[in-house]
Structure formats: structure tokens, C-alpha cells
Steps between C-alpha positions, in 0.01 A plus 500: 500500500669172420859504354603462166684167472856514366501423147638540145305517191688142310801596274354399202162687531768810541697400183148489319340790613810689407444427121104558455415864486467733769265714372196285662599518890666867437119590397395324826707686699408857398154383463544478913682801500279698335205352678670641849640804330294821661337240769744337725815651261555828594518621118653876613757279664561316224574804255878515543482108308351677233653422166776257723594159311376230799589136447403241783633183492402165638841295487346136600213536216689690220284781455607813421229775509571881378311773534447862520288780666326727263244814525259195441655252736701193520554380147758184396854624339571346152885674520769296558678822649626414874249560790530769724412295786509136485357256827608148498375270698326092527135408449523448897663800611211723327246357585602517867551905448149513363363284840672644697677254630848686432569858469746625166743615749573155680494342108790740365687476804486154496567518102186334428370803320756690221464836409690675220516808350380873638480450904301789520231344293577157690431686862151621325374133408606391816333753696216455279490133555516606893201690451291261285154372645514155375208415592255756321759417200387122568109646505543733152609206326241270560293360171219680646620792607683555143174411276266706693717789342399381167153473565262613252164625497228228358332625156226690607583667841708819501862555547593632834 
């Protein structure tokens, strides 16, 4: 697997993204989440982030996404209340945890990766993180994969 290059999403773009809404990639995100939620997320794992304020934030590109757990799964948080847990982190640095290429513990101890709030809830994400097959993640959330889901019968043949 070839390395991520060292880079920085531009100032600006930051300073941009920052003031357009974040409800758009926050609906992204637990879109993915929910998509690996039961499948490659262990969701009895998960059930101690129930109800937990999560914020995740991606410092070079000015996003801030919060969200939540429910009975239902991962939903986006319209509070401003503080999070529970927050991860902070650059455009770079994640997407090198979700290759692969680094592991969470080598990114907080190199204070690459921030985490705030409950530890005990911070020690679950990262062990969940640990755990996560990114690849089958990779495979769920392929256009294909996702619309065969939706697939409905033609008019005129049975429903299964």
C-alpha cells in the first residue's frame, strides 16, 4: 500500500468550509457509520456510546461533524451542548488511520490525533477503530453494493 503524501488541505478551503453548514458531510459520515454498524461495527460494542454527544473534527478542512448513537443508530446532533468525546485530527492523519497506514496509538502519542472528554469512551473508539475491517467497510459502501439494497421488484413479478 503506497503512502499517503504529507499534506494540508489549503488555509482558505479550511476558513470556507468552516462557515457552510455541516449538516451535509455529518450525514455522510453516519451514512458510513450506519452502513458498517452490525457488519464490520460491532454494534453490542458500541452500546456504552449510546446516547454519548460525539464530535469529530477535521482541523485542516474546518469541519466539524456531531453525532450520536441511538436505539436506531448513528444519527447527527443538532445541540450545541459539549461532546462527550471529541477526536481532532487533519484530513491526512485520518485517512492514514482508515488505510492503515498509522495506528490511533502512534497518532495521539505523537499528538497528531486529540481526544477530549470521557477516556473511557475514548479507549472504546479506539479499540473499535483497532478492530475495524476496513476493507469490507470499503466493499459495503460501494454504489453497487448500497443500491442493490434498494432494489425493487419489476411490476409484475412477486416480491421476495
Amino acid at each position: 500500500m503506497a503512502n499517503i503524501p504529507a499534506f494540508r488541505v489549503p488555509p482558505i478551503v479550511g476558513r470556507v468550509v468552516a462557515r457552510l453548514p455541516q449538516l451535509p458531510p455529518t450525514l455522510a459520515l453516519v451514512g458510513a457509520l450506519n452502513l458498517a454498524l452490525g457488519r464490520i461495527l460491532p454494534k453490542d460494542d458500541l452500546e456504552p456510546l449510546t446516547g454519548k454527544r460525539l464530535q469529530l473534527d477535521v482541523t485542516d478542512a474546518g469541519l466539524s461533524l456531531r453525532f450520536t448513537l441511538s436505539a436506531r443508530g448513528f444519527r447527527p446532533r443538532f445541540d450545541r451542548q459539549k461532546a462527550d468525546l471529541t477526536l481532532r485530527a487533519a484530513t491526512r492523519d485520518y485517512l492514514a488511520l482508515a488505510l492503515r497506514e498509522e495506528d490511533a496509538d502512534t497518532l495521539f502519542f505523537s499528538r497528531r490525533l486529540i481526544m477530549e472528554g470521557d477516556t473511557d469512551i475514548g479507549l472504546l473508539v479506539k479499540n473499535t477503530l483497532d478492530a475495524v475491517d476496513w476493507d469490507a467497510l470499503i466493499a459495503a459502501a460501494k454504489p453497487a453494493t448500497v443500491l442493490a439494497r434498494f432494489k425493487t421488484p419489476r411490476l409484475g413479478t412477486p416480491a421476495a
